[in-house]
Wavefront OBJ file of the C-alpha trace (Angstrom):
o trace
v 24.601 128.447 88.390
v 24.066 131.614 86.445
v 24.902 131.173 83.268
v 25.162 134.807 82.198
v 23.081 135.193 79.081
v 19.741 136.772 80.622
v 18.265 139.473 78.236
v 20.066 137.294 75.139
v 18.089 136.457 72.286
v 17.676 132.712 70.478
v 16.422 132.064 67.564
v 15.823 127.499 68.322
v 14.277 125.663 65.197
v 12.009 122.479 65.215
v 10.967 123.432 68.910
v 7.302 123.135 68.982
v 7.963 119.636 70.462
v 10.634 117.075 71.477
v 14.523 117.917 71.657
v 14.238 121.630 70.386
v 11.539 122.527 72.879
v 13.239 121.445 75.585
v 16.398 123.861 74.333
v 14.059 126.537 74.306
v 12.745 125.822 77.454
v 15.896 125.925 79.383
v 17.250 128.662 77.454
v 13.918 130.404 78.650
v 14.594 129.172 81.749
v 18.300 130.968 82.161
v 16.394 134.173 80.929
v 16.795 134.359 76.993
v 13.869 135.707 75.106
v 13.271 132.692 72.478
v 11.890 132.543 68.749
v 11.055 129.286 68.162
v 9.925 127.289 64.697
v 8.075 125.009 63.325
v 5.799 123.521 60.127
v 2.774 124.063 62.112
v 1.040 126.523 63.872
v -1.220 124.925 66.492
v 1.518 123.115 68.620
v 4.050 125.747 68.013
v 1.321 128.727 69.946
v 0.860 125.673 72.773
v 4.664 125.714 73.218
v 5.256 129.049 73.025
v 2.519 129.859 75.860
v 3.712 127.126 78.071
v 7.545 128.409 77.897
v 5.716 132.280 78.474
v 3.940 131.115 81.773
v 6.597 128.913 83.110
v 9.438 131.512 82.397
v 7.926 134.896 81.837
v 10.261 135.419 79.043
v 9.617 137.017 75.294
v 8.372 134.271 73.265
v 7.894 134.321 69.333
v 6.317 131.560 67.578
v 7.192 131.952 64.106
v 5.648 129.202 61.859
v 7.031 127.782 58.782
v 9.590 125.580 56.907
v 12.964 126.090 58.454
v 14.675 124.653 55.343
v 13.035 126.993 52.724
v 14.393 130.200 51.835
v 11.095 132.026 52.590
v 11.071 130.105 56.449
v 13.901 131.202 57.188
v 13.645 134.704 56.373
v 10.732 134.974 58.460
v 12.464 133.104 61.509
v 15.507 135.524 60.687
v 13.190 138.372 60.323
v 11.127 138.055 63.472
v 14.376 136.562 66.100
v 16.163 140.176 65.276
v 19.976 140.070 66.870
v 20.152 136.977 67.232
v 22.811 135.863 69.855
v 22.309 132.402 69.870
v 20.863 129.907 67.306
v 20.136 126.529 67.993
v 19.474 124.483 64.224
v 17.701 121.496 64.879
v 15.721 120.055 61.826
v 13.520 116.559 61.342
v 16.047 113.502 60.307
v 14.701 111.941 56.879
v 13.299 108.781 56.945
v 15.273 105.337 57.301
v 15.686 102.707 53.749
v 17.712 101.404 52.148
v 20.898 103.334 50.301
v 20.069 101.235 47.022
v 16.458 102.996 47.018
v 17.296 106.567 47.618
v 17.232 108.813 44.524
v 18.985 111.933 43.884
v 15.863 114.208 45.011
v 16.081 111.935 48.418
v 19.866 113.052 48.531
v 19.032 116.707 47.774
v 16.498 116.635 50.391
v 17.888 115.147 53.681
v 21.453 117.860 52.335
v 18.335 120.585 52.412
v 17.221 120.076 55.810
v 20.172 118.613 58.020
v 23.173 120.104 56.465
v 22.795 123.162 53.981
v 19.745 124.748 56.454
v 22.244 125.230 59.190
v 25.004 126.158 57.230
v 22.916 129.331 55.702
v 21.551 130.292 59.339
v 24.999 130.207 60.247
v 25.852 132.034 57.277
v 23.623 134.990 58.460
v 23.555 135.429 61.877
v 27.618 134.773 62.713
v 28.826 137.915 61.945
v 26.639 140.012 63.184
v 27.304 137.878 66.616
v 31.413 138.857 65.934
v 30.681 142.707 66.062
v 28.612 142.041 69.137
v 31.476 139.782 70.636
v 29.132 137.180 71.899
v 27.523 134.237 69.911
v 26.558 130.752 70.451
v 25.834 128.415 67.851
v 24.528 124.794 68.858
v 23.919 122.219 65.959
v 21.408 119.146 67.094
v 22.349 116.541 65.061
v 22.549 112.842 65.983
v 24.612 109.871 68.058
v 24.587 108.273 64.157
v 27.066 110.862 63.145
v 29.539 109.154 65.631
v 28.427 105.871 65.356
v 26.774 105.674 62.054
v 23.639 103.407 61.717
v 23.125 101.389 58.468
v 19.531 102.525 57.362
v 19.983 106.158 58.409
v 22.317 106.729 55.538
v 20.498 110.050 54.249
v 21.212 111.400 57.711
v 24.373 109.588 58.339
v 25.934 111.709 55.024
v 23.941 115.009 55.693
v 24.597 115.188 59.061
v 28.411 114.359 59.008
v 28.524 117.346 56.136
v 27.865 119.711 58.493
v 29.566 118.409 61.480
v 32.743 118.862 59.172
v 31.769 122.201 58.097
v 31.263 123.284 61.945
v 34.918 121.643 62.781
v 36.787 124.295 59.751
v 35.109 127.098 60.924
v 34.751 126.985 64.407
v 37.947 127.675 65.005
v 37.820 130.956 62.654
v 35.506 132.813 65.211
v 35.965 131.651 68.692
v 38.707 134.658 69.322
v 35.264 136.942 69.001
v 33.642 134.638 71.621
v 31.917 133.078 69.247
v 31.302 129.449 69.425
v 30.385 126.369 67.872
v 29.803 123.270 69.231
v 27.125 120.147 68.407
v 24.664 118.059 70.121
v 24.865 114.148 69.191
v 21.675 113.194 71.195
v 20.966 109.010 71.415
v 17.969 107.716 72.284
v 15.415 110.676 73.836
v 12.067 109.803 74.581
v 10.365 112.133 72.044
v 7.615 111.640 69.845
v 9.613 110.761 66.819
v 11.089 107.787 69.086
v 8.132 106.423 70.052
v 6.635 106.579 66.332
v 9.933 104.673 65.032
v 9.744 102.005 68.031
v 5.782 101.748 67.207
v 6.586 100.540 63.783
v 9.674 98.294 65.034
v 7.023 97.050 67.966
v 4.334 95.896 64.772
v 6.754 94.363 62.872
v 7.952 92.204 66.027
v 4.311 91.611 66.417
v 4.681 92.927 70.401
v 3.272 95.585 72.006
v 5.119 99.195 72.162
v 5.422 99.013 75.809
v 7.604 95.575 75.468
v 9.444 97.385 72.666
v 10.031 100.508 74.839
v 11.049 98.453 77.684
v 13.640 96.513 75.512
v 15.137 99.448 74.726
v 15.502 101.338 77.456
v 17.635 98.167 78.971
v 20.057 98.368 76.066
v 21.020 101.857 77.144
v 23.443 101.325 80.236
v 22.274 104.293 82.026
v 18.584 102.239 81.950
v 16.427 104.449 80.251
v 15.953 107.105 77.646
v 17.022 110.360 77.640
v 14.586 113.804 78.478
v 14.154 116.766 76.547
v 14.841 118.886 79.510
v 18.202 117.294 80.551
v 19.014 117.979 76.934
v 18.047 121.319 77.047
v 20.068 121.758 80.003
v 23.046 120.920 77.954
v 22.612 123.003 74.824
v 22.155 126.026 77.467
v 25.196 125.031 79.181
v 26.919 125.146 75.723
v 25.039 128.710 75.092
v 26.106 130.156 78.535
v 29.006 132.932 79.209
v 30.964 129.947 80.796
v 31.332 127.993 77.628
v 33.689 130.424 76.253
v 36.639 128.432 75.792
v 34.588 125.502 74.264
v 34.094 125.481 70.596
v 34.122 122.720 67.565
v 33.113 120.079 69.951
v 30.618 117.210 69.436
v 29.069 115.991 72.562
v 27.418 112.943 73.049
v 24.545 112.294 74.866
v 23.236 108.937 75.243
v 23.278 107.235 78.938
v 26.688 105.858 77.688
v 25.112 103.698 74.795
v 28.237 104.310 72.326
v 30.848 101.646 73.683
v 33.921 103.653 72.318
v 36.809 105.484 74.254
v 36.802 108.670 71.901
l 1 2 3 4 5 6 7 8 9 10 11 12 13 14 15 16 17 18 19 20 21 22 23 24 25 26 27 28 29 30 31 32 33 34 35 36 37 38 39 40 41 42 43 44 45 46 47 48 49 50 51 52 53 54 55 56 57 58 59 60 61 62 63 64 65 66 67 68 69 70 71 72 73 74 75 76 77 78 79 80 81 82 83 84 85 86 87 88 89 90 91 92 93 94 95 96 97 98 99 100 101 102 103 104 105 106 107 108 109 110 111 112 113 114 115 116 117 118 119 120 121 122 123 124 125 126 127 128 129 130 131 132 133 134 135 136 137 138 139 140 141 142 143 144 145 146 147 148 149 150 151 152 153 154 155 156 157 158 159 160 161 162 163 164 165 166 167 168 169 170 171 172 173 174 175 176 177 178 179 180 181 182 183 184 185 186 187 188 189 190 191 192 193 194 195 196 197 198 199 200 201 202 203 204 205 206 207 208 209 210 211 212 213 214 215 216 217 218 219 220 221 222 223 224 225 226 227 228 229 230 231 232 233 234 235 236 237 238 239 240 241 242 243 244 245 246 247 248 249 250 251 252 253 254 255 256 257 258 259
C-alpha cells in the first residue's frame, strides 16, 4: 500500500539502533527523507548509510543528546520542516522507588516526558500551516501495564501519554495527529542487556533466559524492529488521518486485558 507521504520529511530520535532505527527505516522505506539521532556518532553514520543504500532516500545523521537543549536544536536545526517526528528516548534504569532521589526523578521527566513535549512544542505548528503532521511517541507496554521496578519510567512515561491525550484532540482538524507506540518485548539490544543480567543472576545461560521469555509471550517470540517500524509508518501515513490520541500496543498479545 502507498502510504502517501513520499518526499515528507522526519525528524526520528534514538535511531542509530533498535526500535527507532527500524522507524526510520520503514519511514525510508515509504520514501521520507529521515534525520535521525543519537549520543554517538560511529553507529549513528553506520545507520544512516545502511538506510541510504537500502532506500536511496536523504539521510541526516545528526549526533547528540536528544534531551538537552543544545541536541535538540541541532536535530531541529538540521531536520528543517519537519512533517513528522517520531520521539523515542532511552528508558532509565530499573530500582527500587525507595532509592530514587529527586535528580533520578528530574532525569527520567528530562528524557521520556519533557523531551517530547518541547519537540512537540516546536515543530506542531508549523505542521498546522502546512496541514499535514504526524507525531508518534515510543514509549512503553509499562505505561499500560505498569511494572514495579520501572517506576522512573512508569511516572515519566504516563506524563506524557496524558499530555498527548489533551492535546491531540486540539490539532487533528489540521490533519495533524498524535498517536503512541506501547512496544513489549522487542528483541533489541537493550533487551538482551536486561535479560543478560536477569540470565547471571539465575545463574543460566542468556540463551535459556531468552528462550524462557520468548514462551511467555503468546505470539512465541519477541517482537522486530522492522514490524515496529512498519507500524509507526502506518501511523505516519496519509491514511491515518482520522486516527489521533491513540496508544497502541504491541506485544504478541502479552497484556492479558480486554481494553
Amino acid at each position: 500500500m502507498d502510504l502517501g507521504i513520499r518526499g515528507k520529511k522526519a525528524l526520528v530520535c534514538a535511531a542509530s539502533k533498535g526500535l527507532g532505527r527500524g522507524c526510520a527505516m520503514s519511514l525510508a522505506k515509504d520514501g521520507v527523507d529521515v534525520t535521525i539521532t543519537a549520543r554517538t556518532l560511529g553507529p549513528l553514520e553506520e545507520t544512516a548509510d545502511e538506510i541510504r543504500q537500502a532506500t536511496g532516500v536523504n539521510v541526516t545523521a545528526v549526533a547528540g543528546d536528544i534531551t538537552t537543549e543544545e541536541g535538540r536544536a541541532a536535530a531541529l536545526a538540521a531536520a528543517g520542516d519537519i512533517d513528522i517526528l517520531v520521539n523515542n528516548a532511552g528508558g532509565p534504569p530499573p530500582g527500587n522507588f525507595r532509592d530514587w532521589t529527586r535528580d533520578d526523578w528530574i532525569k527520567a521527566l528530562d528524557a521520556n516526558m519533557l523531551t517530547g513535549i518541547e519537540l512537540i512544542k516546536a515543530t506542531v505548528d508549523p505542521m498546522i500551516e502546512r496541514k499535514f503532521g504526524r507525531i508518534v511517541n515510543i514509549t512503553s507496554s509499562a505505561v499500560k501495564a505498569p511494572i514495579d521496578i520501572l517506576g522512573l519510567s512508569n511516572g515519566a512515561r504516563t506524563g506524557l501519554t496524558g499530555f498527548v491525550a489533551g492535546i491531540a484532540r486540539t490539532t487533528a482538524q489540521h490533519n495533524v495527529t498524535m498517536n503512541n507506540l506501547l512496544p513489549g518485548r522487542f528483541d533489541t539490544d537493550r533487551l538482551r542487556n536486561t535479560e543478560t543480567a536477569a540470565a547471571k543472576n539465575r545463574g543460566i545461560t542468556l540463551e535459556e533466559q531468552m528462550a524462557e521469555r520468548a514462551a511467555s509471550i503468546p505470539a512465541g517470540r519477541f517482537g522486530t524492529p522492522s514490524e515496529f517500524g512498519d507500524a509507526c509508518a502506518y501511523l505516519c501515513s496519509a491514511q491515518a488521518g482520522f486516527v489521533t490520541g491513540q496508544n497502541f500496543l504491541i506485544d504478541g498479545g502479552l497484556y492479558p486485558g480486554t481494553f
